[in-house]
Kinemage of the C-alpha trace (Angstrom):
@kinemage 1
@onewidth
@group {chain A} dominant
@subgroup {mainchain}
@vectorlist {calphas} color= white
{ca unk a 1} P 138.923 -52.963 -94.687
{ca unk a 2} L 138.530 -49.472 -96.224
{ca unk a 3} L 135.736 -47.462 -95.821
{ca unk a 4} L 135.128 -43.766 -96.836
{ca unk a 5} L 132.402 -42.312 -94.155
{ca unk a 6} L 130.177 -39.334 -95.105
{ca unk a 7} L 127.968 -37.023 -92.873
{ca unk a 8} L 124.813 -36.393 -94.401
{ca unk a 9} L 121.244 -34.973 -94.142
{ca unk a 10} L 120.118 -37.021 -96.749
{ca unk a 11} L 120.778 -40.440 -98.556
{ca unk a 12} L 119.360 -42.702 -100.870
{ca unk a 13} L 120.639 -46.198 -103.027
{ca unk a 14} L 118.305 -47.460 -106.011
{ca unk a 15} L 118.947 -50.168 -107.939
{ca unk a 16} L 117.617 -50.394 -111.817
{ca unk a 17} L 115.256 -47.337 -110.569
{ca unk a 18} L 113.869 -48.947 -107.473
{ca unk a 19} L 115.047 -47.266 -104.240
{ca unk a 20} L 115.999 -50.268 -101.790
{ca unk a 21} L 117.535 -47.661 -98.843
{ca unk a 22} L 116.627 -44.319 -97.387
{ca unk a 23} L 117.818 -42.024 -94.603
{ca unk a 24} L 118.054 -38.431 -93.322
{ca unk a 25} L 120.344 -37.659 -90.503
{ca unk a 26} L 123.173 -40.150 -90.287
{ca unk a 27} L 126.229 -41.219 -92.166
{ca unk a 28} L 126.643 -43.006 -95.870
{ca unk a 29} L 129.692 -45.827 -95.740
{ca unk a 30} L 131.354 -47.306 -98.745
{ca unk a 31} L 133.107 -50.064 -97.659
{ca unk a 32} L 135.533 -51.921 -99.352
{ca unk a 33} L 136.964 -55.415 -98.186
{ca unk a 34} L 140.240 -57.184 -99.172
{ca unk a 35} L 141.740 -60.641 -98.943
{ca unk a 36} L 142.862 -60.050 -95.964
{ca unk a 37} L 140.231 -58.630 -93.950
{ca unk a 38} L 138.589 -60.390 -90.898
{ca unk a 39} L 136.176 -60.149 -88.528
{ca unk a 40} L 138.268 -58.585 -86.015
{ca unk a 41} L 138.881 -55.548 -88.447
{ca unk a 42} L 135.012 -55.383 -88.885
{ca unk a 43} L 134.275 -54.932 -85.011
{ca unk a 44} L 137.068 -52.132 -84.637
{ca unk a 45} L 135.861 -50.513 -88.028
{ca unk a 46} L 132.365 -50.682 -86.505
{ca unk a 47} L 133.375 -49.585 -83.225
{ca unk a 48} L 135.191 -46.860 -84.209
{ca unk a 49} L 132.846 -45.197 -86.685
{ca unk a 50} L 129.745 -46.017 -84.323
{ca unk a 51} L 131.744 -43.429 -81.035
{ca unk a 52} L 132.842 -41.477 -84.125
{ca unk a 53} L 132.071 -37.506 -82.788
{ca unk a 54} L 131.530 -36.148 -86.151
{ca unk a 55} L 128.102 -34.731 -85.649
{ca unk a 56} L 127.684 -30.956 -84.885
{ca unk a 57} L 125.926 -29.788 -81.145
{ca unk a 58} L 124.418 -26.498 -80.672
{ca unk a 59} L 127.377 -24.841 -81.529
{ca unk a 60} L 128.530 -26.384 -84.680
{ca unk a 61} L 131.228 -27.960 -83.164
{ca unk a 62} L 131.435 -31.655 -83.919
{ca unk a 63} L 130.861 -33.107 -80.603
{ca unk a 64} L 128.130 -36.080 -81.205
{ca unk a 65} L 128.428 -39.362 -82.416
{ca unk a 66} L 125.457 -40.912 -84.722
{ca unk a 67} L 124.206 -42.346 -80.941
{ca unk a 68} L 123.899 -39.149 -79.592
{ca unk a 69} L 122.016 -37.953 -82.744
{ca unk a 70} L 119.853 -40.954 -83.336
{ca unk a 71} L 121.224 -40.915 -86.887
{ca unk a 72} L 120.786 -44.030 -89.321
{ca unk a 73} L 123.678 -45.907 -91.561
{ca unk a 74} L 123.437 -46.649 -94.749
{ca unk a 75} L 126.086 -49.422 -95.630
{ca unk a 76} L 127.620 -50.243 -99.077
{ca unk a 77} L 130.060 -52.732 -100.326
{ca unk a 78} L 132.346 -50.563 -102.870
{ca unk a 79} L 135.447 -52.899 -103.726
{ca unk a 80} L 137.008 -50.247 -106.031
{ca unk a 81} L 137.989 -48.774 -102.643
{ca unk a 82} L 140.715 -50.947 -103.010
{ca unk a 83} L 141.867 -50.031 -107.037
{ca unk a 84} L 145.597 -49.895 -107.327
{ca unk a 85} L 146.625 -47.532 -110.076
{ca unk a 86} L 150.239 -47.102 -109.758
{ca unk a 87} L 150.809 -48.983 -113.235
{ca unk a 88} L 149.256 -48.051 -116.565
{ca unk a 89} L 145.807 -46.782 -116.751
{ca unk a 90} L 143.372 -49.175 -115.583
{ca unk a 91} L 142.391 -49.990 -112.167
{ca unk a 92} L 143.635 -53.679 -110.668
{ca unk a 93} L 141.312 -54.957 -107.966
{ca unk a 94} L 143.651 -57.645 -107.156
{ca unk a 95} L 143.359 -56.922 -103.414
{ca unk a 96} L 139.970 -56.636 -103.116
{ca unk a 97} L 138.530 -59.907 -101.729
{ca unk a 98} L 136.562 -62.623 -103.779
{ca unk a 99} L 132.539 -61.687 -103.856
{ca unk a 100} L 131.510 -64.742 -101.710
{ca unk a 101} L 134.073 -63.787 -98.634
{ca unk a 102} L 133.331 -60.255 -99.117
{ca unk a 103} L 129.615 -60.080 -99.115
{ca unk a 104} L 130.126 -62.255 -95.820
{ca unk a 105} L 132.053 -59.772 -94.200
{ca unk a 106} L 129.822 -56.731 -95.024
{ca unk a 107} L 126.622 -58.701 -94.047
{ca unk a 108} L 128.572 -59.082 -90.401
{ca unk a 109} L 129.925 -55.391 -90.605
{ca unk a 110} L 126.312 -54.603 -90.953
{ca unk a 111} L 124.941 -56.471 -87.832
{ca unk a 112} L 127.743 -55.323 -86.067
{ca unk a 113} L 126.471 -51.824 -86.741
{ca unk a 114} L 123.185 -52.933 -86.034
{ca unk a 115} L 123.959 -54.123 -82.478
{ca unk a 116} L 126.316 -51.009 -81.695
{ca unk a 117} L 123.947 -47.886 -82.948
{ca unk a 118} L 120.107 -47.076 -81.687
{ca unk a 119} L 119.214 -45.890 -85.224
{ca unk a 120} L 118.221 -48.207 -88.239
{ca unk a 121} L 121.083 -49.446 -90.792
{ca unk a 122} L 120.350 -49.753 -94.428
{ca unk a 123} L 122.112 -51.580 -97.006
{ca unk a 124} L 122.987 -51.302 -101.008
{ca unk a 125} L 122.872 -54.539 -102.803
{ca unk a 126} L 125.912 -56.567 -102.823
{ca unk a 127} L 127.764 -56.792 -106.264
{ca unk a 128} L 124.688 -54.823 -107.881
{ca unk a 129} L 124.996 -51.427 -110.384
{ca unk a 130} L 123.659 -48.790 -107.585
{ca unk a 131} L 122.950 -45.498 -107.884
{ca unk a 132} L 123.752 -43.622 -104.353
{ca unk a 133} L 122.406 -39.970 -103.953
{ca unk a 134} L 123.170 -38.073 -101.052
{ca unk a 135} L 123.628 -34.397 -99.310
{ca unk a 136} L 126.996 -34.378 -97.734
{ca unk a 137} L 126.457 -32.389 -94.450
{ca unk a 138} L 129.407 -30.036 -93.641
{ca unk a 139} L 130.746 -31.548 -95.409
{ca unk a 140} L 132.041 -34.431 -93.225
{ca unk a 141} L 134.059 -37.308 -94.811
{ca unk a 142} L 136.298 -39.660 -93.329
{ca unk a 143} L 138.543 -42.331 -94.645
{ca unk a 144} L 139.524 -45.117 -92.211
{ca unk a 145} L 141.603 -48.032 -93.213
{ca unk a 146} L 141.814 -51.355 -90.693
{ca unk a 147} L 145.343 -51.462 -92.226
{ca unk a 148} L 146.484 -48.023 -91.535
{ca unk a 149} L 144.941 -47.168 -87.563
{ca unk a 150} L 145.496 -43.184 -88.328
């Protein structure tokens, strides 16, 4: 599981013009799932960006996590996070995970969210052509791999 976390004061997904998710304060997470991936590496993915202290205090020192800043999530499944382009010039996707496993996995990444932060967690649309617009705040932007603990 692969997901590349942004702070931001603003973010929004739409999907053939229709906006389906909407924050302010929080963070924006594409996540990208592979074969491998289980539910254990969703709950330490979760529980590790949730206590995440990437959010500024008083000083501008990052010292808050999205708790302490009631910020909101919005989720979405990006399997290109897992394009191998070592050889020739198109992406392979081989390791991302087949749709019907995958979109099972995000739905329980995003109720594990749910049940770990006070503010309200959004989603894009599974497998769907989205448009994400967002204000990186800081900017902030974390990649965290269940596959490579760093």
């Amino acid at each position: 599981m692969r997901g590349v976390i942004q702070r931001v004061s603003s973010a929004s997904v739409s999907v053939n013009g229709k906006s389906i998710a909407n924050i302010k304060n929080g963070l924006v997470i594409l996540l990208g799932i592979e074969q491998e991936d289980t539910i254990e590496d969703a709950k330490w993915f979760a529980g590790k960006v949730s206590k995440l202290r990437i959010f500024s205090d008083e000083n501008e020192n990052v010292n808050f996590s999205i708790n302490e800043v009631k910020g909101d999530i919005i989720l979405v499944s990006q399997f290109t996070l897992h394009a191998k382009t070592k050889k020739g010039n198109r992406p392979s996707f081989i390791r991302a995970a087949s749709p019907d496993y995958a979109e099972k996995l995000y739905l329980e990444t995003r109720d594990l969210f749910a049940s770990l932060i006070q503010g309200n967690v959004q989603t894009g649309e599974f497998g769907a052509n989205m448009n994400v617009e967002l204000v990186n705040n800081g900017p902030v932007t974390l990649i965290i791999d269940t596959k490579n603990k760093e």
